[in-house]
DRENPA-3360 file (N, C-alpha, C; in nm, 2 decimals, always signed):
BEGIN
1 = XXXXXXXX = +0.08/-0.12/+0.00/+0.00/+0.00/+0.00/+0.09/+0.12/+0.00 ~ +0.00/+0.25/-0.07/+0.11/+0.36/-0.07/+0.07/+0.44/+0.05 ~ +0.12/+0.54/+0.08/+0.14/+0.66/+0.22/-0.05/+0.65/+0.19 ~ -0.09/+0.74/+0.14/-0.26/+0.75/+0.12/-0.33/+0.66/+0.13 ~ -0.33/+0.53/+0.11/-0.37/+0.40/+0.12/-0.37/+0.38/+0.27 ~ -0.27/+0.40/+0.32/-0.18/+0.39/+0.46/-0.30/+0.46/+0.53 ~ -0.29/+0.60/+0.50/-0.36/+0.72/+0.58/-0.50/+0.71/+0.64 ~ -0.61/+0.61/+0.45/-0.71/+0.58/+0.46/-0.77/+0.48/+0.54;
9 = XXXXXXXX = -0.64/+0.34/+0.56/-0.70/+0.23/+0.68/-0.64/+0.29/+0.78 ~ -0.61/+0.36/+0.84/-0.57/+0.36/+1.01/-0.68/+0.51/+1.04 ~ -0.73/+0.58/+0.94/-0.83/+0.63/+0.97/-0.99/+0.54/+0.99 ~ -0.99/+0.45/+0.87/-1.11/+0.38/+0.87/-1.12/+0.29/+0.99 ~ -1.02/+0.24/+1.03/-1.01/+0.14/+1.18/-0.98/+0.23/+1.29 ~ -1.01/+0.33/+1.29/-0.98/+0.44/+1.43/-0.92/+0.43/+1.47 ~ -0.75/+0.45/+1.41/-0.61/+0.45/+1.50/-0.65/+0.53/+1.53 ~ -0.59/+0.55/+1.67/-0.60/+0.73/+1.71/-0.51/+0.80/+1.70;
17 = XXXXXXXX = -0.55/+0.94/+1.64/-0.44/+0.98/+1.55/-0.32/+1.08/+1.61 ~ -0.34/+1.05/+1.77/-0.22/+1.11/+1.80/-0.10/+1.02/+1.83 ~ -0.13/+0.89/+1.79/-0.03/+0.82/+1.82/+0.12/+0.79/+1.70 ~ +0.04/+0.82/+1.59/+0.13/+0.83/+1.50/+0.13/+0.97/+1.41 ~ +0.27/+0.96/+1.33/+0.29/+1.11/+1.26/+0.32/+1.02/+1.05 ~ +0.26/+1.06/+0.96/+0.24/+0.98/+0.80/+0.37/+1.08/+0.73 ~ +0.40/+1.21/+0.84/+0.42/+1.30/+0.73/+0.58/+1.36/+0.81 ~ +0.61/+1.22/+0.89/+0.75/+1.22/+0.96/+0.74/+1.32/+1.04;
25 = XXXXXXXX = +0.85/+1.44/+1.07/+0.89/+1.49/+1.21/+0.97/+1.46/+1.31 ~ +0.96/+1.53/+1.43/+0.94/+1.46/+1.52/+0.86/+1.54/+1.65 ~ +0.73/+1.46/+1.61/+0.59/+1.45/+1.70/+0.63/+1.43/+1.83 ~ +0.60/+1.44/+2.00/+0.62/+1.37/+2.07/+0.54/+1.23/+2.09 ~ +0.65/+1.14/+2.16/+0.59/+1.03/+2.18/+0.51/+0.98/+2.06 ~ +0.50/+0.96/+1.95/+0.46/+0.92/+1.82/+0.55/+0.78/+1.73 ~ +0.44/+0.72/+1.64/+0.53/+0.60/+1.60/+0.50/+0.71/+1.47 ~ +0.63/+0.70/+1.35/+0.61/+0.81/+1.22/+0.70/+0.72/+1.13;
33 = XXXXXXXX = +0.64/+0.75/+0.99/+0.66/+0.73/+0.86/+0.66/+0.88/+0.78 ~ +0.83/+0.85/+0.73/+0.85/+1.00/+0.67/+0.96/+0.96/+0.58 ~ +0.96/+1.09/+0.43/+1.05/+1.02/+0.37/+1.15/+1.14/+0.37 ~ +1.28/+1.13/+0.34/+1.42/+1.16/+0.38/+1.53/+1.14/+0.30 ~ +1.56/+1.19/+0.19/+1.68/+1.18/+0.08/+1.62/+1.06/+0.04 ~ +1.47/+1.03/-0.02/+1.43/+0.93/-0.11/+1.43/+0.81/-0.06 ~ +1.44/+0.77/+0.06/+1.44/+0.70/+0.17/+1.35/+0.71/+0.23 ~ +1.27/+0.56/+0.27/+1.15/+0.60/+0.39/+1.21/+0.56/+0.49;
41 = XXXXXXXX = +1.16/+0.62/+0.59/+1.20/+0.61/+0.73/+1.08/+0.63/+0.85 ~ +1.10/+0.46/+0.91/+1.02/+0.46/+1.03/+1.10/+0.46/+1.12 ~ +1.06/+0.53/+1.24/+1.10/+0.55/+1.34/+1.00/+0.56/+1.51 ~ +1.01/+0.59/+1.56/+0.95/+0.64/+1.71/+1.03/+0.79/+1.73 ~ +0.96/+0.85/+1.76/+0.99/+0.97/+1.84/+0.94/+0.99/+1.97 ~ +1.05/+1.06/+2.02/+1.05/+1.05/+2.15/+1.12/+1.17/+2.19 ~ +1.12/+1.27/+2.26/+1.20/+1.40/+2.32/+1.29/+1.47/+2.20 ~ +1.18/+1.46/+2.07/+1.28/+1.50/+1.97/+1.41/+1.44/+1.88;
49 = XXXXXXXX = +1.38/+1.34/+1.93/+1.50/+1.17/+1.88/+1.38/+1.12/+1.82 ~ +1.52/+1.05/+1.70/+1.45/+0.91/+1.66/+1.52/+0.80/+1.71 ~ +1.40/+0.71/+1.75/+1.47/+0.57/+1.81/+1.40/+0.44/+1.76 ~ +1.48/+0.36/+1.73/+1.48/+0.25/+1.64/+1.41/+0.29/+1.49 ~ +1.51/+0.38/+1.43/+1.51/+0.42/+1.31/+1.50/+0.26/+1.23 ~ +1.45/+0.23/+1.14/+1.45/+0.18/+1.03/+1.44/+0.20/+0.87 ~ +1.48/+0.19/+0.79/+1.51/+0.29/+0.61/+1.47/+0.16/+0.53 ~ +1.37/+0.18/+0.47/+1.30/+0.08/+0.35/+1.35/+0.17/+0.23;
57 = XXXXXXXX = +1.37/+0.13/+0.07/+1.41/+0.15/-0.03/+1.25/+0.23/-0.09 ~ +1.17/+0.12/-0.08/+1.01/+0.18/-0.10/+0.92/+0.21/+0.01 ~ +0.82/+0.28/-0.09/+0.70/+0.32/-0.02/+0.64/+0.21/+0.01 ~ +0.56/+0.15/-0.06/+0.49/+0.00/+0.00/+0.54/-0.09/+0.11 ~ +0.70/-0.09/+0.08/+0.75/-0.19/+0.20/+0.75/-0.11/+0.33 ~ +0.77/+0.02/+0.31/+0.76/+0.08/+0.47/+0.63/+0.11/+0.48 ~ +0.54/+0.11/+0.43/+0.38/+0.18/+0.48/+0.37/+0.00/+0.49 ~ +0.37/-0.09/+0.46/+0.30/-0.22/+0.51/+0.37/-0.23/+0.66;
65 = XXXXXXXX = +0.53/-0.24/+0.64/+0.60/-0.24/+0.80/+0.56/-0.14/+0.89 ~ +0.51/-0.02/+0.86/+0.42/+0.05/+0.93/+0.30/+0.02/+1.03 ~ +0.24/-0.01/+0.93/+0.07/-0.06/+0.93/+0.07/-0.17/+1.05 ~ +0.19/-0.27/+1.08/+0.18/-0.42/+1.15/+0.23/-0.33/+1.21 ~ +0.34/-0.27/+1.26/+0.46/-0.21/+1.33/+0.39/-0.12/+1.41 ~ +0.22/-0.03/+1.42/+0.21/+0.04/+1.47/+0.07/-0.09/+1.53 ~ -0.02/-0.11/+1.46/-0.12/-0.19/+1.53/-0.06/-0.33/+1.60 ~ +0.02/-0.36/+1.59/+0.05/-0.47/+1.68/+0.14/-0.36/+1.82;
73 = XXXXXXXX = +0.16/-0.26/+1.83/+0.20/-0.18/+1.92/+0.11/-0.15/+1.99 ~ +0.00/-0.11/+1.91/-0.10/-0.05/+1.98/-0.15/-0.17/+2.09 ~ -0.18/-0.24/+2.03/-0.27/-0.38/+2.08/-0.19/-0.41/+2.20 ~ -0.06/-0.41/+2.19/+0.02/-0.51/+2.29/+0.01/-0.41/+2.43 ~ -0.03/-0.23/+2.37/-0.02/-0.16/+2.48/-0.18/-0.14/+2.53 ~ -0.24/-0.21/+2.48/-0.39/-0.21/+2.51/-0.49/-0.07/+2.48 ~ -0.44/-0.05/+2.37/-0.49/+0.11/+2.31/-0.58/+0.06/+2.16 ~ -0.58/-0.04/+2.12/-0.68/-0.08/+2.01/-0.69/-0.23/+2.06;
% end
């Protein structure tokens, strides 16, 4: 799926949308997908850091690693 695709299911499933950032930053306390010298980049932010940075080549492969990457977070922290 691309960024917009992305945008559309975690709006239709009521992620809540302060938990993550589509359009990178750094949000506090937020899980984000942003792209960066043509590079996508997931990360967590936190105090203005990123932590556990990870760099996919594509869009699709970071917005799917996204998608499991933030709802299996959520779930485990009992927030969806």
């Amino acid at each position: 799926m691309n960024r917009e695709e992305l945008r559309k299911r975690l709006f239709d499933e009521k992620i809540p949308r302060a938990e993550y950032s589509l359009d990178g930053g750094l949000p506090n306390e937020a899980c984000c997908l942003g792209l960066n010298d043509g590079k996508w980049e997931i990360y967590y932010s936190e105090r203005g850091r990123k932590t556990g940075l990870k760099v996919f080549a594509s869009e699709e492969a970071a917005c799917d690693y996204f998608y499991t990457w933030l709802t299996d977070s959520l779930k485990n922290m009992g927030l969806i």
